[in-house]
C-alpha positions as CSV (number, residue, x, y, z in Angstrom):
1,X,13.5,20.2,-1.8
2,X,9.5,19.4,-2.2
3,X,9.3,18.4,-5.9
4,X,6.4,16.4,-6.9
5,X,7.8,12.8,-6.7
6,X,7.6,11.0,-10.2
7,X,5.1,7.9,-10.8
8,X,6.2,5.1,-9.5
9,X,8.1,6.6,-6.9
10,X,5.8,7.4,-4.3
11,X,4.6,6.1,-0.9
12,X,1.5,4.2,-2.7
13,X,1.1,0.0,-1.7
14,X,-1.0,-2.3,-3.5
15,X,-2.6,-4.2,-0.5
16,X,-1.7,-8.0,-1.0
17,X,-4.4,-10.5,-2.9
18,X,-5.5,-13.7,-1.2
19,X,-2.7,-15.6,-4.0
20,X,-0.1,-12.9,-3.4
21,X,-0.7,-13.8,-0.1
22,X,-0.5,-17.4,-0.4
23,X,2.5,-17.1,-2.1
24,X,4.5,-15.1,0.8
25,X,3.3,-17.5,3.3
26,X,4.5,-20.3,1.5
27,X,8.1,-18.2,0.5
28,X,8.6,-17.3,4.2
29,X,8.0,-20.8,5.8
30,X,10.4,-22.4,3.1
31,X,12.9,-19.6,4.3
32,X,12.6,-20.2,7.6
33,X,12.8,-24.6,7.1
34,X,15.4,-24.2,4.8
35,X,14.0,-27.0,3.0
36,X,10.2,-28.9,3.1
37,X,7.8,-30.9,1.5
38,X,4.6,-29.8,0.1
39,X,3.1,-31.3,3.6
40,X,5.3,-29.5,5.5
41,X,4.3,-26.4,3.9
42,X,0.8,-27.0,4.7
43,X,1.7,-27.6,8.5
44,X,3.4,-24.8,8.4
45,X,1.1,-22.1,7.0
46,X,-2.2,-23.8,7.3
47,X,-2.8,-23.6,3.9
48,X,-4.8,-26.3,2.6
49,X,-2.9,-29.1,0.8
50,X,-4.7,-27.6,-2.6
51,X,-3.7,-24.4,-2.2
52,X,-0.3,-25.5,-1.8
53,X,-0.3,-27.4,-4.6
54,X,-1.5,-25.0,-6.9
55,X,0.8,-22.2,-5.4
56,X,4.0,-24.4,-5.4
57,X,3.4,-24.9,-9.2
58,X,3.2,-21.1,-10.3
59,X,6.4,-20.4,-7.2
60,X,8.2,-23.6,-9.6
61,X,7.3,-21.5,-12.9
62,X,8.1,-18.5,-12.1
63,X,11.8,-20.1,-10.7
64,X,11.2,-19.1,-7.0
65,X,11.1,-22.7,-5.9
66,X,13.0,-26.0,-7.2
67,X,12.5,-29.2,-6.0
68,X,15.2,-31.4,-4.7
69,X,15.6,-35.0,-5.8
70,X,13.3,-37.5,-3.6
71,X,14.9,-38.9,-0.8
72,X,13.9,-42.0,1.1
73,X,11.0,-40.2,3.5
74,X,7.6,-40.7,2.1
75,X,4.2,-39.1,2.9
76,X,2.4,-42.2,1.9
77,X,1.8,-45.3,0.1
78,X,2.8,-44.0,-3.1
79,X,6.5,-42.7,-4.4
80,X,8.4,-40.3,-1.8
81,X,7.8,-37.1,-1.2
82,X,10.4,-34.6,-2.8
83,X,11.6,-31.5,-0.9
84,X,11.1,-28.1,-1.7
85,X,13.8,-25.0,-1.6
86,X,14.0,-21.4,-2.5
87,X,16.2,-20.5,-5.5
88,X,18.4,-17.6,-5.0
89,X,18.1,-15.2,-8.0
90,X,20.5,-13.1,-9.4
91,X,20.4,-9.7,-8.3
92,X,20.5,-8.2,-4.5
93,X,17.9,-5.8,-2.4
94,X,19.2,-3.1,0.4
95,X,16.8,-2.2,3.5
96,X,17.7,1.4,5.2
97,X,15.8,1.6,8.3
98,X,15.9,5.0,10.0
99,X,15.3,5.5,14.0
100,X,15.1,8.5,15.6
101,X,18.7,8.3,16.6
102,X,20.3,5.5,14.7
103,X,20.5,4.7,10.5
104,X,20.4,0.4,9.7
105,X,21.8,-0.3,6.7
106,X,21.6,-4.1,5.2
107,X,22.1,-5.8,1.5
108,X,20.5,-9.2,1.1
109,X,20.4,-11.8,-1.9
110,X,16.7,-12.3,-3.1
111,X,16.6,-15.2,-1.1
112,X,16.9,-13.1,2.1
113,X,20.6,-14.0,3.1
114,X,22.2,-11.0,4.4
115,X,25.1,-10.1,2.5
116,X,26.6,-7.1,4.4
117,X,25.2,-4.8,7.2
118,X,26.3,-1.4,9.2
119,X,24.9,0.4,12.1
120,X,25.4,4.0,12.8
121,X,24.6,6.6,15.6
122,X,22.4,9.3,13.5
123,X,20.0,11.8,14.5
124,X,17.9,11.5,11.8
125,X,15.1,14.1,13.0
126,X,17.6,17.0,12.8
127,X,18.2,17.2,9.2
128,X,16.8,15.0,6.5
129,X,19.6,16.4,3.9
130,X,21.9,15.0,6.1
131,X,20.1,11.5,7.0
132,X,19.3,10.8,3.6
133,X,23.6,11.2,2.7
134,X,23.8,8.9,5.3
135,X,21.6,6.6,4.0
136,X,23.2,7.0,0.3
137,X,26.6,6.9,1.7
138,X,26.1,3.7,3.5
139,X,24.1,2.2,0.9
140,X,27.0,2.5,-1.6
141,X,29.8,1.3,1.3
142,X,27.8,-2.3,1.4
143,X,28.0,-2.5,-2.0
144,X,31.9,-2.1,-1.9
145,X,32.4,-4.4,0.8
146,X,30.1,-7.3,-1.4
147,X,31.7,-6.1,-4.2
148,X,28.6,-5.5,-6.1
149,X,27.6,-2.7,-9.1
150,X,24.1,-0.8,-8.3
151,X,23.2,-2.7,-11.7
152,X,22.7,-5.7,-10.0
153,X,20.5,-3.8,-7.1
154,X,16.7,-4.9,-7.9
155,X,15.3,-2.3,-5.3
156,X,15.7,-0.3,-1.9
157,X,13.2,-0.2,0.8
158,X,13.4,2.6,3.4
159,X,11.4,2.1,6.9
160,X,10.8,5.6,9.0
161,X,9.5,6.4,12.3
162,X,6.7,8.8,10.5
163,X,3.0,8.3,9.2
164,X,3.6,8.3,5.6
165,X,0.9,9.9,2.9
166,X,-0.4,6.7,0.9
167,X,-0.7,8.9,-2.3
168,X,2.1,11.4,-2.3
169,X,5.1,9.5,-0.5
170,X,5.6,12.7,1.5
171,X,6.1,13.1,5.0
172,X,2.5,14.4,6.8
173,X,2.2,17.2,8.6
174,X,3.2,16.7,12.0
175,X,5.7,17.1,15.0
176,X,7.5,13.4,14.9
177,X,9.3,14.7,12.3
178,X,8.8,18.2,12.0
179,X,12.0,19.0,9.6
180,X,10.9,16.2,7.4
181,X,7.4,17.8,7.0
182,X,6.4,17.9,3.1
183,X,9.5,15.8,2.2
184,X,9.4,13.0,-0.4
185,X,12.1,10.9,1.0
186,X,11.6,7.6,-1.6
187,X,12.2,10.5,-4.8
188,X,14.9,12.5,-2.3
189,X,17.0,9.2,-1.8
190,X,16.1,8.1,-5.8
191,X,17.8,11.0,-6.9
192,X,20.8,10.4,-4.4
193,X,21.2,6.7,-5.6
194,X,19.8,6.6,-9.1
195,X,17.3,3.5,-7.9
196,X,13.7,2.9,-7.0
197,X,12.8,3.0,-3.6
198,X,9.5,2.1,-1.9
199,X,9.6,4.0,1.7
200,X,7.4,2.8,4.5
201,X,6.6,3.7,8.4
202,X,8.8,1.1,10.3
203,X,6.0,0.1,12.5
204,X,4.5,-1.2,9.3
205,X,7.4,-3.1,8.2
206,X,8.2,-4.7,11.8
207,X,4.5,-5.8,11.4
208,X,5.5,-7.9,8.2
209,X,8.3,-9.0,9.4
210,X,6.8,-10.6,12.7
211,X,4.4,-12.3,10.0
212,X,7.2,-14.3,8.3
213,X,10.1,-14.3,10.6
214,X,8.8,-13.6,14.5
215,X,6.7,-13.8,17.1
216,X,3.5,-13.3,14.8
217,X,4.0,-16.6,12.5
218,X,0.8,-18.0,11.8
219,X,-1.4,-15.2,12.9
220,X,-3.4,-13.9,10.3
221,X,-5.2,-10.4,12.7
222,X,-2.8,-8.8,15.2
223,X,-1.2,-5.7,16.5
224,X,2.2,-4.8,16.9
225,X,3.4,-2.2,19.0
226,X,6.7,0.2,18.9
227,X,7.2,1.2,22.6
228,X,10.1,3.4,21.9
229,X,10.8,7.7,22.0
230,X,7.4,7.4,20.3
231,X,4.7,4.7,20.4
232,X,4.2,2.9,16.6
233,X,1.6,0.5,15.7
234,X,1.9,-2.0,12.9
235,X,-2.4,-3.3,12.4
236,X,-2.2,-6.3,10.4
237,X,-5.9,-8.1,9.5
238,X,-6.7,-11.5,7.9
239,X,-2.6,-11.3,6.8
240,X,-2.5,-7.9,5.2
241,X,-1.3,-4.8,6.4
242,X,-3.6,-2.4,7.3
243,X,-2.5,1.1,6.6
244,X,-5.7,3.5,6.5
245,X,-7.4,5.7,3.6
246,X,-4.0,8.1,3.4
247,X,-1.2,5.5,5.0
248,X,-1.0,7.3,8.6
249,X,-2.9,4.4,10.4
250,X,-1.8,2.9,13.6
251,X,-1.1,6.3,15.9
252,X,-1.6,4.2,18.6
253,X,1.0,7.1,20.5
254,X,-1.4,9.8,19.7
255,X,-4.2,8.7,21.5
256,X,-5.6,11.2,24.4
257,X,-5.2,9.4,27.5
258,X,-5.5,12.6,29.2
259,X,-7.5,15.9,28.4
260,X,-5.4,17.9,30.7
261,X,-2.0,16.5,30.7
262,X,1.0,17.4,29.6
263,X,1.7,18.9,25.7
264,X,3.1,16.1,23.3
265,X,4.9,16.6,20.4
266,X,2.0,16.6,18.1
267,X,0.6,19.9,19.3
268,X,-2.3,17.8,21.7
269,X,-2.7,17.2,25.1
270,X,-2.1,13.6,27.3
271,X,-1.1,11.9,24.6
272,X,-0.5,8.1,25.5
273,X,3.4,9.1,24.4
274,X,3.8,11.6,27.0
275,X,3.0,8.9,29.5
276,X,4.6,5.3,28.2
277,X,7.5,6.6,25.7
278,X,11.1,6.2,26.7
279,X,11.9,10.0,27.6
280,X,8.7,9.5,30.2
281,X,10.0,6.6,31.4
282,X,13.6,7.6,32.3
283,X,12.3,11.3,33.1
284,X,10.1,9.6,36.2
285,X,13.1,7.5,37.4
286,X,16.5,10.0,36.9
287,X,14.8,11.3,40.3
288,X,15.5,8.2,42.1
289,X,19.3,8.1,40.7
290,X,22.6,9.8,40.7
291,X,23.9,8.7,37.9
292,X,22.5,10.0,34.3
293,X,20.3,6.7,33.1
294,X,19.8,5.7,30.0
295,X,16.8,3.1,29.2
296,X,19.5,0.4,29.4
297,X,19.6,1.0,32.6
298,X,16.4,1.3,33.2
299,X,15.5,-2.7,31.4
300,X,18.9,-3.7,33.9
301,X,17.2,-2.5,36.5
302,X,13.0,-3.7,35.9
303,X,15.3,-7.2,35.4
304,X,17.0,-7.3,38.4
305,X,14.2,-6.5,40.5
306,X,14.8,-3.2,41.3
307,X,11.0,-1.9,43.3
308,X,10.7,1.4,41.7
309,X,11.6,0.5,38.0
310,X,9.6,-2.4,38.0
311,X,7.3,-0.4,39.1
312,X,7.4,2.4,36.2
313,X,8.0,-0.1,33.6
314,X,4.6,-2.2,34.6
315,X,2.5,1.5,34.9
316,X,3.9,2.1,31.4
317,X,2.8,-1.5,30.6
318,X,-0.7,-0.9,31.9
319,X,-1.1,2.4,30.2
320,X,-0.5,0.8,27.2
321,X,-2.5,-1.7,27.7
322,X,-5.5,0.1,28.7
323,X,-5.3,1.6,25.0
324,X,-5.0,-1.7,23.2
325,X,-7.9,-2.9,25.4
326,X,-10.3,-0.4,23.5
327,X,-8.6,-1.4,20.3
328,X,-8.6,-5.4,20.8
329,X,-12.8,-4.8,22.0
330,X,-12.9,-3.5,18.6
331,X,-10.8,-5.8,16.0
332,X,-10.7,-8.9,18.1
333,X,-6.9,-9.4,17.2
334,X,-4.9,-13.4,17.4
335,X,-2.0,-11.5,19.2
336,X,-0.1,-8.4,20.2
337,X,3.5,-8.2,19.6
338,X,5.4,-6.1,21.8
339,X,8.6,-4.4,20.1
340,X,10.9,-1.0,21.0
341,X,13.2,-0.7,23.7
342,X,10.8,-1.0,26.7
343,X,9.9,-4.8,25.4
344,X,13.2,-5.3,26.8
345,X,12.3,-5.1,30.3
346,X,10.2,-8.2,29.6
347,X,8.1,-9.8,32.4
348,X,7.4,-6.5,33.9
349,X,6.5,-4.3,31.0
350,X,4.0,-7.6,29.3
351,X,2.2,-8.1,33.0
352,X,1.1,-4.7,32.4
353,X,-0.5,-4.9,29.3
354,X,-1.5,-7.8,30.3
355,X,-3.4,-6.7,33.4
356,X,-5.3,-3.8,31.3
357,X,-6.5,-6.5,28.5
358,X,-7.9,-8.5,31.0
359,X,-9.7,-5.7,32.8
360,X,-10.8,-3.8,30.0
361,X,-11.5,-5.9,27.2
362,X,-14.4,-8.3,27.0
363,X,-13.1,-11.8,28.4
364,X,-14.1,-14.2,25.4
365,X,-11.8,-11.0,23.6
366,X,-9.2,-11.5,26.4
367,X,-9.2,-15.1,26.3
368,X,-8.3,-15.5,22.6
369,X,-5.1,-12.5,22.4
370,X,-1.8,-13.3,23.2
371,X,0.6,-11.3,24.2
372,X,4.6,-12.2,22.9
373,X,7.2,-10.0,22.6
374,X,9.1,-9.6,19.1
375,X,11.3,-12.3,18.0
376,X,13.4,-10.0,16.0
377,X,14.8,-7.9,18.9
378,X,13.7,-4.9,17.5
379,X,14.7,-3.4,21.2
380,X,18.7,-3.7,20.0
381,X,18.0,-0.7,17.4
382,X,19.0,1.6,20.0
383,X,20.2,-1.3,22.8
384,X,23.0,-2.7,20.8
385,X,24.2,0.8,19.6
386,X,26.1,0.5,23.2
387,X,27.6,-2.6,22.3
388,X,28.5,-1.1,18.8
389,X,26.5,-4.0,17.3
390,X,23.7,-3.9,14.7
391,X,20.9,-6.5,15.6
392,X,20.9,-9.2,12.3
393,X,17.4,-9.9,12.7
394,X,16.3,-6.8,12.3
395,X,18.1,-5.9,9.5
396,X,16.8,-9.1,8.0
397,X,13.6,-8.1,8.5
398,X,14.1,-5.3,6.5
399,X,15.7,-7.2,3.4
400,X,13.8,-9.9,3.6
401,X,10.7,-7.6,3.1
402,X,12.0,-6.1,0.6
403,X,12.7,-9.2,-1.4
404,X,9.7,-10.8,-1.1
405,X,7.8,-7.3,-2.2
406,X,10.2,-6.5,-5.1
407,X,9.7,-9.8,-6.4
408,X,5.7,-10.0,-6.2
């Protein structure tokens, strides 16, 4: 199935304007507080008092925002200040996230509340026919269990571990996905559930998400890295999304590391991946162990202060780092935020990284980065599939991205 996708269904993104972007900041930091005054909101986001002002009013208009009766606190001299909170409009958004080996399904009001959410082992590189079932299958069981009509759906976003082309919504040519090569998986999925869907690379949403939700609040240039089967990068400057002439940037995985090492995936040679991804990882320490080890084990043991994982964990961690150094020399980021299952080994993995900035990267570069691992446990996509739990935050991430984008 390669039809053309139809207009309006493709992988195409208007990058954000300076009062679209105002506008999120402002939505996201009222989310978070639950409830704030116009003050508040410039603490929160930096914003000047102004802006806020201004922004507020068209958020009040366009019934986003309502204000809440004055209470006793007052900003000043003059009457009290009156708090601020989201309205919750009619209408609900779904976020399907895909993994290599897992499917995330969530429904949220447009005020980002989570509704309903499922989790499910998938392996979502061996057949997109199948995935994308999955994906329509669990999409309509949420809607069940909220007891809710697609009608009052407003969109679907769909986040997959795959450079994405910016003009045709198709799947590039390449071996992270090789059977989804050439697909359109936004119009494949449309067709399935009769709604519009805006697809993105998930390393790209996790990005937005640590903007409003995580570990990345207030930071307007920064990195975010996937350290997972593959290596993902989410590049996000002055607050917007950076995603490259054709979508596919941020193949931070794909970077030679070295000339004659082993083959990757992608068809090239010493890929950072073949060094730093999970298989890699767990391949260098199954030696070491009878038992079959699984990159739970692996964090368990980096944790517990086992020599040789630690040891793995922080060479994966300085390989890493040693790319990002070279990158960071280059776009003088706020922050990196570290995500994927090996962010779960914590300590270990971030002194790694953390070692390579400081040696490679110019020191007035070095000084101004921090390093944080993701707030919104993105490591539990594949970690909590062994405690048959989803991870909430990172389906809200999802949702919560996809209100504030349908709604723009």
């Amino acid at each position: 199935m390669t039809q053309d996708p139809p207009p309006g269904v493709t992988g195409r993104h208007v990058t954000m304007s300076p009062r679209q972007y105002n506008q999120e900041r402002l939505l996201g930091a009222l989310r978070v507080r639950g409830t704030a005054t116009r003050a508040d909101l410039a603490g929160a986001t930096g914003l000047s008092r102004a802006t806020v002002a201004a922004t507020v009013a068209k958020l009040l208009a366009a019934g986003l925002m309502r204000e809440l009766p004055p209470a006793d606190r007052r900003s000043g001299p003059g009457r009290p200040a009156g708090s601020l909170c989201l309205v919750a409009a009619p209408g609900v958004v779904a976020g399907l996230d895909f993994g290599h080996s897992h499917l995330r399904a969530a429904v949220a009001d447009l005020s980002g509340q989570v509704l309903a959410e499922e989790h499910r082992d998938l392996q979502v590189d061996n057949s997109p026919d199948d995935a994308l079932a999955a994906a329509a299958y669990e999409f309509r069981r949420l809607l069940d269990r909220i007891s809710t009509g697609v009608s009052d759906v407003t969109g679907v976003v769909v986040g997959l571990p795959s450079p994405i082309d910016r003009g045709t919504g198709r799947v590039v040519s390449n071996n992270i996905l090789p059977g989804w090569v050439n697909r359109a998986p936004a119009h494949e999925l449309q067709e399935r559930i009769r709604l519009p869907v805006v697809l993105d690379n998930y390393a790209n949403l996790a990005a937005l998400g640590e903007i409003t939700y995580g570990s990345a609040k207030g930071v307007r240039n920064l990195i975010y890295v996937k350290a997972s089967i593959g290596i993902g990068t989410g590049l996000v400057f002055e607050g917007r999304l950076y995603r490259g002439d054709t979508g596919t940037a941020g193949e931070l995985g794909h970077v030679q590391i070295q000339p004659d090492g082993a083959i990757c995936r992608c068809g090239n040679r010493g890929c950072l991946e073949t060094l730093v991804s999970v298989p890699h990882v767990l391949a260098t320490l199954q030696p070491m162990h009878r038992e079959q080890l699984t990159i739970a084990d692996v964090v368990r043991l980096a944790t517990t202060g086992d020599v040789s994982a630690r040891r793995v964990v922080t060479d994966a961690g300085r390989a890493i780092g040693r790319t990002l150094a070279d990158l960071c020399n280059v776009l003088n980021p706020g922050a990196l935020i570290i995500g994927g299952e090996l962010a779960a080994a914590g300590a270990p993995f971030t002194a790694g990284i953390r070692e390579a900035i400081d040696h490679h990267t110019q020191p007035v570069i070095a000084d101004a980065v921090a390093i944080r691992t993701s707030a919104l446990g993105e490591r539990a996509e594949v970690l909590g599939n062994r405690a048959g739990r989803p991870d909430q935050l990172a389906a809200r991430n999802l949702v919560h991205r996809s209100a504030l984008r349908l709604r723009s």
